[in-house]
C-alpha positions in Angstrom: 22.9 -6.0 1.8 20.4 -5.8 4.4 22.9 -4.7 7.2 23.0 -1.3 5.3 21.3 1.6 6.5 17.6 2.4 5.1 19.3 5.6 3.1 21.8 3.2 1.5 19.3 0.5 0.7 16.8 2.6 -0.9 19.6 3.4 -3.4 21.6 0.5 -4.1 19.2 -2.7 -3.1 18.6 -5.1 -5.9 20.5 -2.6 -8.4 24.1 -3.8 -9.6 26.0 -2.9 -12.6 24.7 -3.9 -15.7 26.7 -7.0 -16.7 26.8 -6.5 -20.1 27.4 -2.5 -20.7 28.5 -1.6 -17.0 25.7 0.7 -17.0 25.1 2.4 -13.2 21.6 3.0 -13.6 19.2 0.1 -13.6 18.3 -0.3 -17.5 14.8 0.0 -19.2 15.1 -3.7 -20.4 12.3 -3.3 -22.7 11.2 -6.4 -24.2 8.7 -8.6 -24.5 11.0 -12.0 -24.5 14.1 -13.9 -23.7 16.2 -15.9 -25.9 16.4 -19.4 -24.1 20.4 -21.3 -24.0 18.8 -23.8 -25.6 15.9 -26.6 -25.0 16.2 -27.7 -21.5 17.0 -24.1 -20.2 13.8 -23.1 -21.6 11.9 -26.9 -19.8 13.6 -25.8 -16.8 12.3 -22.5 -16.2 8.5 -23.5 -17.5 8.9 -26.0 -14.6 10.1 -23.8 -12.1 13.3 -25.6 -11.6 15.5 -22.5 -12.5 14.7 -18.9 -11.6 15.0 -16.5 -15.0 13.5 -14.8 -17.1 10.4 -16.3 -19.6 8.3 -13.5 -20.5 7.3 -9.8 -19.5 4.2 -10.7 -18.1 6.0 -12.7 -15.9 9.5 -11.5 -15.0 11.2 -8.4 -16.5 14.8 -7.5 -15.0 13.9 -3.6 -14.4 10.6 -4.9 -12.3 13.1 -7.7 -11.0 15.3 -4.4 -9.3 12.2 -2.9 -8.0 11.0 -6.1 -6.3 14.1 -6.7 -4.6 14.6 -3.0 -3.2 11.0 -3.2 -2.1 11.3 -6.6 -0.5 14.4 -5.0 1.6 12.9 -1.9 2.5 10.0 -3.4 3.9 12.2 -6.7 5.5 10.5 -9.2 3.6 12.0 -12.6 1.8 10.4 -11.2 -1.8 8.2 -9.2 -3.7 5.9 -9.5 -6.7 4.9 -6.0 -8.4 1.9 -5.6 -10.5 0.2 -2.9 -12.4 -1.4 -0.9 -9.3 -2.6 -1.0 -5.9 -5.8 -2.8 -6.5 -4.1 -5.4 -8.6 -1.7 -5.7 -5.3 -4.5 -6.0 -3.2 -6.5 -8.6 -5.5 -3.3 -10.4 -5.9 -2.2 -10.5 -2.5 -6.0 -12.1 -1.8 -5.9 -14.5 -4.9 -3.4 -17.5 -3.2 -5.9 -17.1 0.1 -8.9 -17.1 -0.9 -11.6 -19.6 -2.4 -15.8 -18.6 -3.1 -17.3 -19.1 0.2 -14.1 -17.6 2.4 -14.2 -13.8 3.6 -11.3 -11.5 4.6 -11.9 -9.1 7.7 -11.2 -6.0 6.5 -11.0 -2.3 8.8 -13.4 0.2 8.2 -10.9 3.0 7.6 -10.5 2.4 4.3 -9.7 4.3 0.9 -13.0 4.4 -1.1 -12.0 2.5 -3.9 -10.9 -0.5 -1.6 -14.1 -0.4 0.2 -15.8 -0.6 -3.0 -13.4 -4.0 -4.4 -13.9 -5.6 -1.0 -17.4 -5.1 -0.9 -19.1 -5.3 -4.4 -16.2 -7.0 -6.4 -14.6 -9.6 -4.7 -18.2 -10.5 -4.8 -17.8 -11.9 -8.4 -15.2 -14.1 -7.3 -17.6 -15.7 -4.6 -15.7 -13.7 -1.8 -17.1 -11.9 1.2 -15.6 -9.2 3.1 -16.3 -8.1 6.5 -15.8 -4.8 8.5 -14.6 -4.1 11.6 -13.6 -1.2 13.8 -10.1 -2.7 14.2 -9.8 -0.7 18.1 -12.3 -2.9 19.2 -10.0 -6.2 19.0 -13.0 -8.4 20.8 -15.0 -7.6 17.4 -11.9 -8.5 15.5 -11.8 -11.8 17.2 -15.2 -12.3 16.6 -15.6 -11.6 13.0 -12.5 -14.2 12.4 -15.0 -17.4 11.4 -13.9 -20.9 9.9 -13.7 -19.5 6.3 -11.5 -16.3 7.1 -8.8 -16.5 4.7 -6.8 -12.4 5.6 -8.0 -9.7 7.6 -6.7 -7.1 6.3 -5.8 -3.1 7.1 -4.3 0.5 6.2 -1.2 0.9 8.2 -2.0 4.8 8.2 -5.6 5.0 6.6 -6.9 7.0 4.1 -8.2 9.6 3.8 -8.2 10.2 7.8 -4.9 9.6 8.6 -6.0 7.0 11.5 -3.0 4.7 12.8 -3.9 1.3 13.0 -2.3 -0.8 15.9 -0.9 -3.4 13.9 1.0 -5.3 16.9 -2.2 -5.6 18.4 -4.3 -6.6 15.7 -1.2 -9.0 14.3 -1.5 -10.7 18.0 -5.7 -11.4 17.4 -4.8 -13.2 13.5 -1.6 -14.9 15.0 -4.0 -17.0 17.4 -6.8 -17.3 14.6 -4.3 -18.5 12.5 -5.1 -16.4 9.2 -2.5 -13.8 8.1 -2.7 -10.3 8.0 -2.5 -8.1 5.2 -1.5 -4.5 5.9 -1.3 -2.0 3.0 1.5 0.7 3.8 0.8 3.1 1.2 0.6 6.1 3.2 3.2 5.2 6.0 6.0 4.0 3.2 8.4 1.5 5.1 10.5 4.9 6.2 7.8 5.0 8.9 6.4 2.0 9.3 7.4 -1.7 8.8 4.6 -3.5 9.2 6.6 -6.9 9.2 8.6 -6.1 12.1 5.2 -5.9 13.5 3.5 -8.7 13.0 1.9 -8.2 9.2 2.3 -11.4 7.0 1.9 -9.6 3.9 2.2 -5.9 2.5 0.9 -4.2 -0.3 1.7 -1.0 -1.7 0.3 1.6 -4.3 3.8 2.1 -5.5 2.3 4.9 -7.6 2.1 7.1 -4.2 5.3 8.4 -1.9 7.6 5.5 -3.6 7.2 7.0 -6.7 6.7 10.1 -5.6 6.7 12.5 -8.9 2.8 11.4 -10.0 4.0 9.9 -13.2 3.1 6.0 -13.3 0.8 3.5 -11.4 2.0 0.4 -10.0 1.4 -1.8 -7.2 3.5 -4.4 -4.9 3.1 -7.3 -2.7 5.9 -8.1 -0.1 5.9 -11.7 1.8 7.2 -11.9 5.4 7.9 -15.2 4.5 6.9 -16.5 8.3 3.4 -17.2 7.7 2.9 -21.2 7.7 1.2 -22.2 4.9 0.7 -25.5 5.6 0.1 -25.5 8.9 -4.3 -25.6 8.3 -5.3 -27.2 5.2 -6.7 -23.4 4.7 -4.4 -22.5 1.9 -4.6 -25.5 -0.8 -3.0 -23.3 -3.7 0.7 -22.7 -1.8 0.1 -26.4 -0.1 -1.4 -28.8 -2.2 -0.6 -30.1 -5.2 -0.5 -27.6 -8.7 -2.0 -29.3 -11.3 -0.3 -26.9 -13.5 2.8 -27.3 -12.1 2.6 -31.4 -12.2 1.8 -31.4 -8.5 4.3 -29.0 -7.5 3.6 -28.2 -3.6 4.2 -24.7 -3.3 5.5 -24.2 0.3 6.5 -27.3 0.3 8.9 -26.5 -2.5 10.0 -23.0 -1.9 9.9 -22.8 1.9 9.6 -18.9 2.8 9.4 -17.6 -0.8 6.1 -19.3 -2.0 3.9 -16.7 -1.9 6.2 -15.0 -4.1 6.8 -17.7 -6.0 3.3 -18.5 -6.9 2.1 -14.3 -7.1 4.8 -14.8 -10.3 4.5 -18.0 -11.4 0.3 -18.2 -11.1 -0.9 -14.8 -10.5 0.9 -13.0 -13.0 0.6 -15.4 -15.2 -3.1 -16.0 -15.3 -4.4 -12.5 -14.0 -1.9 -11.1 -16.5 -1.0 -7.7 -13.7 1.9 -7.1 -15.1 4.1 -3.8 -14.0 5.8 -2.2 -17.0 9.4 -2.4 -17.4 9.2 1.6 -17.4 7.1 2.4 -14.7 9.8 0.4 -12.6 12.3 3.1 -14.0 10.5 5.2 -12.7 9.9 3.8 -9.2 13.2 3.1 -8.8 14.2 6.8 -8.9 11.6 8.4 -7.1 12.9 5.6 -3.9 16.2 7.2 -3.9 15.1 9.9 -2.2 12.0 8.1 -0.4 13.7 9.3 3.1 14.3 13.1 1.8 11.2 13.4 0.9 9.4 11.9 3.7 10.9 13.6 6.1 9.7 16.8 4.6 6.6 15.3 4.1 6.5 14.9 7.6 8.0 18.2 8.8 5.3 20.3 6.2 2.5 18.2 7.6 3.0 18.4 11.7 3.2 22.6 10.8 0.4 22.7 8.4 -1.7 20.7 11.0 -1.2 22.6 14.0 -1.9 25.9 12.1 -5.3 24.4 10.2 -6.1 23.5 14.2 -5.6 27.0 15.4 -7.9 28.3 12.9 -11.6 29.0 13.5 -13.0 27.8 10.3 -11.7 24.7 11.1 -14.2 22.1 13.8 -11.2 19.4 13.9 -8.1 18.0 12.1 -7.4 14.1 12.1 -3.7 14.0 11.8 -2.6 11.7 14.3 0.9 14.0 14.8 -1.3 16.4 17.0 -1.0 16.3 20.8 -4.8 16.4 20.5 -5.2 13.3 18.9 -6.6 10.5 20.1 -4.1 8.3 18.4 -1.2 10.7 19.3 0.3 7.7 21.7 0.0 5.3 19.5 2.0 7.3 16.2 4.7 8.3 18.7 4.7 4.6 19.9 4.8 2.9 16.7 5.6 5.6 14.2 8.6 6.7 15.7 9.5 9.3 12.4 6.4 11.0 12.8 2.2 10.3 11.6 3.0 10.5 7.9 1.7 13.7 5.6 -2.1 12.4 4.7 -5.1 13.6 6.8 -8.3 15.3 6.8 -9.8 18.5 8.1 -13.4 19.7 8.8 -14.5 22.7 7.8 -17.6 25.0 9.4 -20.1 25.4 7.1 -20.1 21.5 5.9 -20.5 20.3 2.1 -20.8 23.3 0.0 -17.9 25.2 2.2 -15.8 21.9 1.3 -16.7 22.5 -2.3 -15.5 26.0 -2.2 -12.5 25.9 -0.6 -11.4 23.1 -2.8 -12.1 25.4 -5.8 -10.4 28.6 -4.6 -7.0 26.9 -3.6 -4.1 27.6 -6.2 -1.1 26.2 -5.0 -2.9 22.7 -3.6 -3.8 20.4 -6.9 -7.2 19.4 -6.8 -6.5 15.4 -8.2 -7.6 12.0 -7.3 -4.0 10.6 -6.2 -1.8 11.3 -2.8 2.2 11.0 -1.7 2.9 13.3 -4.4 6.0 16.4 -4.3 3.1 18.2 -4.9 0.6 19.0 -2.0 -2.9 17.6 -3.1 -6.3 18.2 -1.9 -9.7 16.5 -2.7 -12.9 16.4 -0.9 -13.6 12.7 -0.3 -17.1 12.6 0.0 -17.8 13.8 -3.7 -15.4 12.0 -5.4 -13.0 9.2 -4.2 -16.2 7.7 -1.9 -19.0 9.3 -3.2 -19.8 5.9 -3.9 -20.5 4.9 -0.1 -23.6 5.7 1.6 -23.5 8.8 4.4 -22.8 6.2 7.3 -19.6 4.5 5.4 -18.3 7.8 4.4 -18.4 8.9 8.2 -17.3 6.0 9.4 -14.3 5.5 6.8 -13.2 9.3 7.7 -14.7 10.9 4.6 -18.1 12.7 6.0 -19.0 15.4 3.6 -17.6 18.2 5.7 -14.3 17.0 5.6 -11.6 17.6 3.3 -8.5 15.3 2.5 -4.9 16.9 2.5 -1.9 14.9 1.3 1.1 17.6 1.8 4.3 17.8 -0.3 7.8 18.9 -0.2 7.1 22.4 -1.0 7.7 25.6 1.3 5.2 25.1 4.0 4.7 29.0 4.2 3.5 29.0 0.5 1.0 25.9 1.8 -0.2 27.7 4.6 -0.8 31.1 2.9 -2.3 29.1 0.1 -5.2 27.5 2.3 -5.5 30.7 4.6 -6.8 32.8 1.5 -8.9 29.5 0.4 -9.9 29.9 4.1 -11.6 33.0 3.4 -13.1 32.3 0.1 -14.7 29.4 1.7 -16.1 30.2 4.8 -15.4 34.2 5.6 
C-alpha cells in the first residue's frame, strides 16, 4: 500500500473491511481478551512463534490499525502505540538503555520532557545530557562509551526551532547510537524524519494526529535500519531473553525487533497500553491530517508575519519568517512549510505575558497544542515553570514569551482576536 499517495494512506493504511460484519470503519474491538483455537495456538503466540492477538495490554486490533497507518505514514517497518507521549518516549529508551548509560538529548525541549530526562530517567539509573544540537562538534563530543540515543524535537516546542536532523543523523551514524526524533509538531505531512536519517520516532498522537483534543496517546515508529547487533551495546534486542527462552531479538525478527520487543516486553511489563478507543479516535482525526495541516500551515505563516509587524511585539520564532534564522533550513527540509507551533515576545515581559493570555477570547488558554482549535499558554508559568530562568531561555520559554499553536479557524478572527488582547496587554 505504500506506493499510494500520503492523502490515500492516511485513510486507508492498515484499515480493511471488517472480516466478520464487512464493516468500513475500523471497529472499537473492545475487549479485554481472545478466545484461543485451542492449546498450541495459545503456546504459540506466548512464545512469539505466531503474531495475534493475547491480551489488550498487549495487542488490540483497533490499536493494531493505528500502528500500521502510523508505521506507513512515517515509512517505518512497525509501530508500537502506548498510552501518551511520555510513555513513547520512555518506551522508545527502555530496549536502549541500562543504569549507568545516558541519551544526548537537545536543549529545545518541551518542559515536561526536560523534566523525564533530567530528574526521572534518574530513577531508572539513567543520565541525560544536553546539547545545543547546531553545534554538531558538541554533539560529537557529548557521544561517550555509555550513550545509548541522542535524542531530538523535529520542530521544538514551544519555539518552533527546526532541528537539522540530516546533519545530526550523520554525527550518531558514525557514533554508532541511533537517533530518536520526536515529530510531534511537524506530523510526518511535513517531516519524515526517517527519510532523514532518524532510527526511531515518537509521537504524542494526542496532538495534530488526533487533532480534535479528545484522547492522549503516544507512538513509537522503528526504521527498522538500525543494527542492533552490530556493538554489544543493545543486549535486550541481541542477546538472549530469558523470558522468551533465549529468544535473540534481532536475531529473530530481523528489521521488526524493536517492534517486536516494545510489544512483546515493554507493553507487557510497563503495562502502557493505548485504549482500544482512543485509537478510534486517532484514526479519524488522521483522515484529514493533510487538510488540516495545511491550514495549520497557511493560518500560521499569516498570523506570524502580522504578530511581526506589530510593535508590541520584540520578535517571533516561527521559522516560516524570512527573518528567521532557521528560514533556510524549513524551506530546505520542510518543504510544506515550518509547522503552526511557535512563540512570540511581548514588550513589557512577564506580567504583559500574563495579561494578554487572560484577555484573549477566541485563543484557549490550555496545556495541549495541534488542536482545530488555536491554543495559547505562556510557557514559563506553567508547562516549564519547573526549569530554572537559564533552561527556560535556553529551551525557548523565557518569561516574556508566549507559546501559540494555531488552528483551522478563520485567520482574520485569530488575528483580530490577539490584536484586541494586544491592547489589553500592553497599550
Amino acid at each position: 500500500m505504500s506506493a499510494y499517495g500520503f492523502d490515500t494512506l492516511a485513510i486507508h493504511a492498515g484499515a480493511r473491511p471488517d472480516p466478520a460484519t464487512g464493516a468500513r470503519q475500523t471497529p472499537i474491538y473492545q475487549t479485554t481478551a481472545y478466545v484461543f483455537r485451542d492449546a498450541d495456538h495459545a503456546a504459540a503466540l506466548f512464545n512469539l512463534q505466531e503474531v495475534g492477538f493475547i491480551y489488550s495490554r498487549l495487542t488490540n486490533p483497533t490499536v493494531s490499525v493505528l500502528q500500521e497507518r502510523i508505521a506507513t505514514l512515517e515509512g517505518g517497518v512497525g509501530a508500537v502505540c502506548c498510552s501518551s507521549g511520555h510513555a513513547a518516549q520512555i518506551m522508545a529508551l527502555f530496549p536502549l538503555m541500562r543504569p549507568g548509560c545516558n541519551v544526548v538529548a537537545s536543549t529545545r525541549l518541551y518542559g515536561g520532557t526536560y523534566t523525564q530526562l533530567t530528574h526521572t530517567i534518574r530513577r531508572f539509573g539513567w543520565e541525560a545530557k544536553f546539547v545545543d544540537l547546531d553545534d554538531l562538534a558538541a554533539l560529537e563530543a557529548a557521544i561517550d562509551g555509555n550513550t545509548r540515543a541522542v535524542f531530538c524535537e523535529s520542530i521544538a516546542n514551544p519555539g518552533g526551532y527546526v532541528t537539522d536532523i540530516p546533519a545530526v543523523a550523520e554525527v550518531t551514524r558514525r557514533a554508532g547510537v541511533p537517533l530518536i526524533v520526536d515529530n510531534t509538531s511537524a506530523t510526518p505531512w511535513l517531516c519524515r524524519p526517517l527519510e532523514q536519517g532518524a532510527d526511531l520516532v515518537v509521537h504524542s498522537t494526542t496532538k495534530y494526529l488526533t487533532g480534535n483534543g479528545t484522547v492522549t496517546g503516544g507512538c513509537i515508529v522503528d526504521s527498522g535500519k538500525f543494527d542492533w547487533s552490530a556493538s554489544g551495546k543493545f543486549p535486550s534486542l541481541s542477546e538472549p531473553e530469558v523470558a522468551y527462552h533465549g529468544l535473540r531479538f534481532h536475531e529473530t525478527f530481523g528489521p521488526m525487533a524493536f517492534t517486536f520487543h516494545g510489544i512483546a516486553v515493554g507493553l507487557r511489563d510497563l503495562g502502557m497500553t493505548m485504549a482500544p478507543t482512543t485509537a478510534f479516535q486517532t484514526l479519524l482525526g488522521i483522515e484529514t491530517l493533510s487538510l488540516r495541516m495545511e491550514r495549520h500551515v497557511q493560518n500560521a505563516e499569516k498570523v506570524a508575519a502580522w504578530l511581526e509587524a506589530r510593535p508590541e511585539v520584540e520578535f517571533v520564532t516561527y521559522a516560516g519568517l524570512p527573518s528567521s534564522p532557521y528560514h533556510d533550513r524549513a524551506k530546505r527540509l520542510y518543504s510544506k512549510g515550518a509547522g503552526a507551533l511557535f512563540t512570540f515576545a511581548l514588550r513589557g515581559g512577564y506580567e504583559a505575558c500574563v495579561r494578554f493570555v487572560d484577555a484573549v477570547e477566541l485563543f484557549s488558554h490550555v496545556a495541549n497544542l495541534g488542536d482545530a482549535r488555536s491554543l495559547i499558554i505562556h510557557s514559563a508559568s506553567t508547562t516549564h515553570r519547573q526549569l530554572t530562568p537559564e533552561q527556560q531561555i535556553a529551551s525557548g520559554a523565557a518569561p516574556n514569551v508566549v507559546r501559540l499553536s494555531i488552528g483551522i479557524e478563520n485567520v482574520d478572527d485569530l488575528i483580530a482576536d490577539l490584536e484586541q488582547a494586544l491592547v489589553k496587554a500592553v497599550g
